[in-house]
N, C-alpha and C positions, 0 to 999 in steps of 0.2 A: 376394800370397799366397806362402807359401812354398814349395810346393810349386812355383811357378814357377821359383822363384829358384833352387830345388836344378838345375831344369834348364838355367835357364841359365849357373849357374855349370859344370855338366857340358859343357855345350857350349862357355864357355869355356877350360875344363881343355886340352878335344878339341885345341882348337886352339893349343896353344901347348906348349913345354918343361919350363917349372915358373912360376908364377906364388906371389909372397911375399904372405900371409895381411892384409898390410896394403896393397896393390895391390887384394886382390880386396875389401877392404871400402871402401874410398875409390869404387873402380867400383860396387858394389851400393848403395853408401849404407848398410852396416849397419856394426857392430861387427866388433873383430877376432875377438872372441869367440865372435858370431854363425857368421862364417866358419868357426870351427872346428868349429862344433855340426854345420853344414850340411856337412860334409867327412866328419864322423862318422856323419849321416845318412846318405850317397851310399855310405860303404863296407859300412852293416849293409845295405844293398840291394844290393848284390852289384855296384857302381859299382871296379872298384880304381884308386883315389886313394889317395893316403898324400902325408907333408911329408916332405920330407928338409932337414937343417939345413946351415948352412957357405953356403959363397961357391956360386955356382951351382946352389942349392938352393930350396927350395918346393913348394908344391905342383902335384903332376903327377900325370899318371894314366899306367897301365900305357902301356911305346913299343908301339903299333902297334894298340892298342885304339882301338876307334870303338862310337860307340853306334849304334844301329840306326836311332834317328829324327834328323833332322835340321831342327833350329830351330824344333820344335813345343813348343808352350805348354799349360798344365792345362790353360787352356779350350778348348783346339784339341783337344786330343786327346778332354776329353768333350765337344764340341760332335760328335767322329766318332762318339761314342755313339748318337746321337741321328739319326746317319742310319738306322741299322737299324731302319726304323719295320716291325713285325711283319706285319701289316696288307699295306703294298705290298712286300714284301720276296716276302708269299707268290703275290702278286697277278703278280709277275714270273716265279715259280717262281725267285729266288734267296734263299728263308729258308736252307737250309742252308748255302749261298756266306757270307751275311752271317755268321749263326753264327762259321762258321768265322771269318772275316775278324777279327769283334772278339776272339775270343780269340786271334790270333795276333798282334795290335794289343796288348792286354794284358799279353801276356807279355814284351814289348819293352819295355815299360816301367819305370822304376826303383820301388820301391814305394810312395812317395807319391803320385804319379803315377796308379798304378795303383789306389792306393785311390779316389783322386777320380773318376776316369773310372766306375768299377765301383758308387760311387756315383751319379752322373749316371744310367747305365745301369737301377740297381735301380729312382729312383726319379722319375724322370720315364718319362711315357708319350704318344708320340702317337697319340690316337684319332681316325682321320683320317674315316671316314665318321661322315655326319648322324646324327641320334636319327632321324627319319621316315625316311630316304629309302631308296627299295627297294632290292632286289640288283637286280645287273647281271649276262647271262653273262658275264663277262670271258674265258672259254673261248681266247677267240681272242686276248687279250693278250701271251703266252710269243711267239708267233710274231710279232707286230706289234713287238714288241720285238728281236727278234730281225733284222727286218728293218731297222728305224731305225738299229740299232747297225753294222751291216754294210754299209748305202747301199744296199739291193736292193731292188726293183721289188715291192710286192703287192697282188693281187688278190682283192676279196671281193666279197659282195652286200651292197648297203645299201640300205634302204627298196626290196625288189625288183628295184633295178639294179643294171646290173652296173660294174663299177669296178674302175681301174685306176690307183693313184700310186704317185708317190716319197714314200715316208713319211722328215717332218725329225723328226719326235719325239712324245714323250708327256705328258700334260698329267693330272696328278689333280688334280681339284676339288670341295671339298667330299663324298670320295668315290666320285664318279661319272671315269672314267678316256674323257680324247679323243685321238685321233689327230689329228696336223698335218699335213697333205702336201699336195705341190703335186699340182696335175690341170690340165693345158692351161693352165699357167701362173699360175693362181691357184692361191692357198692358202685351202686350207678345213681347217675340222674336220669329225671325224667320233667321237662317239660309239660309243665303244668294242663297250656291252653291243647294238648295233646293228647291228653288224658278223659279218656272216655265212660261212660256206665259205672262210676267209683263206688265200691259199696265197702262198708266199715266191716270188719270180719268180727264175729263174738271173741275170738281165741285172742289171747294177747301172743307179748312174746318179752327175749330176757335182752335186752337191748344191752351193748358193748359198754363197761364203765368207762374206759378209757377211748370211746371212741368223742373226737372233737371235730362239732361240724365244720367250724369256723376254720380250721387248719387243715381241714379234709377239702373245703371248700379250694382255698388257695392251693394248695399241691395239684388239684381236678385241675382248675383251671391252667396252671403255668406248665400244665404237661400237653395239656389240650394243646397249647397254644405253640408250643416246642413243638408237638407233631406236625404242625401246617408249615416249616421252616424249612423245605427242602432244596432251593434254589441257592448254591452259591454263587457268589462274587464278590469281588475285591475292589475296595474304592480307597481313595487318598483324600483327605477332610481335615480342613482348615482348623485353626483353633476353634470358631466359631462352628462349622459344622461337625464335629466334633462334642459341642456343647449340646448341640440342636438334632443329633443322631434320635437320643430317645424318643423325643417329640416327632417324629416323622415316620419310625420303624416300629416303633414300639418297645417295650420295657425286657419281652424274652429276647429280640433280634438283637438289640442293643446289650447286650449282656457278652461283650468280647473286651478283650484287650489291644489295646492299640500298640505298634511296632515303635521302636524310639522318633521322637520328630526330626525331620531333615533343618536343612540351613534356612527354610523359610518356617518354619513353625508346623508345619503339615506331618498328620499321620499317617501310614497305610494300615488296613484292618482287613479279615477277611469276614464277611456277615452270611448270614442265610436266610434269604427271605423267601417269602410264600410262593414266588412265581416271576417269571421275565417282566410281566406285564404290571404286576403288584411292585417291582422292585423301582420296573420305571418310575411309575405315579407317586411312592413315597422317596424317593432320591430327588426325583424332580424339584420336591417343595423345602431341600438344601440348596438348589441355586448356583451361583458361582462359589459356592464353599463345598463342593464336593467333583472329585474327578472319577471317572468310571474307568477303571484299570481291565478287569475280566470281568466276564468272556466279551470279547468283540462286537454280539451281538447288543448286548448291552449298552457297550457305548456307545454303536453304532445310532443308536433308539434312542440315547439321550441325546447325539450333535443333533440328531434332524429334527428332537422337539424344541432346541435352541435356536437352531437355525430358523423356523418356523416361526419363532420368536420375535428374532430380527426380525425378518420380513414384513408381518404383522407392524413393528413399530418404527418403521420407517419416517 
C-alpha cells in the first residue's frame, strides 16, 4: 500500500544524510518517478523533505527533524484504532483517556496515514457484548482494574464470602468481564458483575514473572469446558458431517479421531457430550449426515425427532 511506503521511506529519510531518488527506488522496488510523487506526497503533508542536486546531494529531510512515530506501518497504526473498543473503554472508566489518546495518535501522523487510520476508526466497530446476554453491575470494575495495574491486594464479597487476592488481571468474554487472581495459591476467576464491596488493599504484592494471563486464560477455559463432557456416545458421520462436527459440538467435544472410513465414505467416532438432551440438540443440527450408533436411547430420541419431522412436512 502506499501509504506504507510513504512511511517507510520517511523513516528512511530520518535516518540518513540525503539518499539519491534512484537508491530509494532500487530499495522500494518502484520507479524513479514514483519516488518523486511520494517525496511530493510527504512535503504537502507537512513532512519537510526536499532533493538538492550536485555531488553530496538528494534527498533529505529537514537536519534535526524526527517524526513522532517510530517504524509503525498503516496497519499498525489502524489496527491502534481498533483498540478503542467504546464498549470496554467506558466499562474501565477510560473512554475519555482513549478519546484523547486517538486523536493525539492522529495528529502525529503524516496525512495518508491519517486518512487510513481515521478510516479504520469510522468504519469498523467492535460490539463486544452478546445479542441475549444480561447486564452485569460492573460497578466494581474501575477499582479491580485499578488494582491489577498497580499489583495491590483486594477485597470484596463474592457469593456471600468474604475474599481476599492478588488480582493478575482482566479477562472480557463474550461481554461478561472476570477477575484472575491468585487466593492461597491458586488461581481462580471470578466474575466481575458478582463481585461485591471491592476495596483496593494498601499492601501490594510480588506477582509471578512467568505467570501469562493470556495462556492461563486458554488452558481455564479448555478444562472448564472438558469437565462438562461426560455423556458418551457413538455416531457414524458422513464426509460432510464429519466436516460440520466442530460447528455443532464444539471445539473440546470435536477433539477425537475418527475410525478408518467404510465403502461409503463414512466414519464412526466415539464423542462426549454434555448430556443425552445437549447431545440430541447438537447431533440434530448434522441432519441426514450423522447416524446415532449408542446408546439406544439416543437414537431412539433422534428417529422420533425425524420422524416428527416428516409429519410436520407433509
Amino acid at each position: 500500500m502506499r501509504s506504507a511506503r510513504l512511511l517507510q521511506l520517511m523513516l528512511r529519510l530520518q535516518g540518513s544524510r540525503g539518499v539519491v531518488a534512484e537508491q530509494l527506488a532500487e530499495e522500494f522496488e518502484v520507479s524513479v518517478r514514483t519516488i518523486y510523487r511520494d517525496v511530493a506526497a510527504l512535503s504537502a503533508a507537512g513532512v519537510p523533505v526536499w532533493t538538492e542536486s550536485g555531488p553530496g546531494g538528494g534527498i533529505r529531510l529537514l537536519d534535526g527533524w524526527q517524526s513522532k512515530l517510530s517504524g509503525m506501518t498503516d496497519d499498525e497504526t489502524s489496527a491502534l484504532m481498533l483498540l478503542g473498543v467504546p464498549s470496554i473503554a467506558a466499562d474501565l472508566g477510560r473512554a475519555a483517556a482513549v478519546g484523547s489518546a486517538q486523536e493525539k495518535l492522529l495528529r502525529t501522523l503524516p496525512g495518508p496515514l491519517r486518512d487510513g487510520a481515521t478510516l479504520w476508526q469510522e468504519r469498523i466497530l467492535v460490539d463486544v457484548p452478546g445479542w441475549f446476554g444480561g447486564t452485569d453491575d460492573i460497578s466494581a470494575l474501575p477499582a479491580l482494574a485499578s488494582a491489577v495495574l498497580d499489583t495491590r491486594r483486594v477485597s470484596f464479597t463474592y457469593r456471600d464470602r468474604a475474599r481476599t487476592v492478588d488480582p493478575l488481571g482482566l479477562v472480557i468474554k463474550a461481554g461478561t468481564w472476570y477477575l484472575v487472581a491468585s487466593v492461597g495459591g491458586a488461581v481462580l476467576s471470578f466474575r466481575v458483575g458478582r463481585i461485591e464491596h471491592a476495596v483496593v488493599e494498601d499492601d501490594s504484592f510480588a506477582r509471578a514473572a512467568d505467570f501469562d494471563l493470556a495462556s492461563w486464560w486458554a488452558a481455564s477455559r479448555a478444562a472448564f469446558d472438558r469437565s462438562l463432557l461426560r455423556y458418551p456416545c457413538r455416531v457414524r458421520l458422513s464426509p460432510g458431517g464429519w466436516r460440520g462436527l466442530r460447528d455443532v459440538v464444539g471445539e473440546e467435544a470435536a477433539r477425537v479421531k475418527p475410525e478408518p472410513a467404510d465403502s461409503d465414505g463414512w466414519v464412526s467416532v466415539d464423542l462426549r457430550l454434555e448430556s443425552e438432551a445437549v447431545a440430541l440438540s447438537q447431533l440434530v443440527g448434522l441432519g441426514a449426515e450423522v447416524e446415532v450408533l449408542e446408546p439406544l436411547s439416543l437414537r431412539t430420541a433422534m428417529r422420533s425427532v425425524g420422524e416428527a419431522m416428516v409429519r410436520r412436512h407433509r
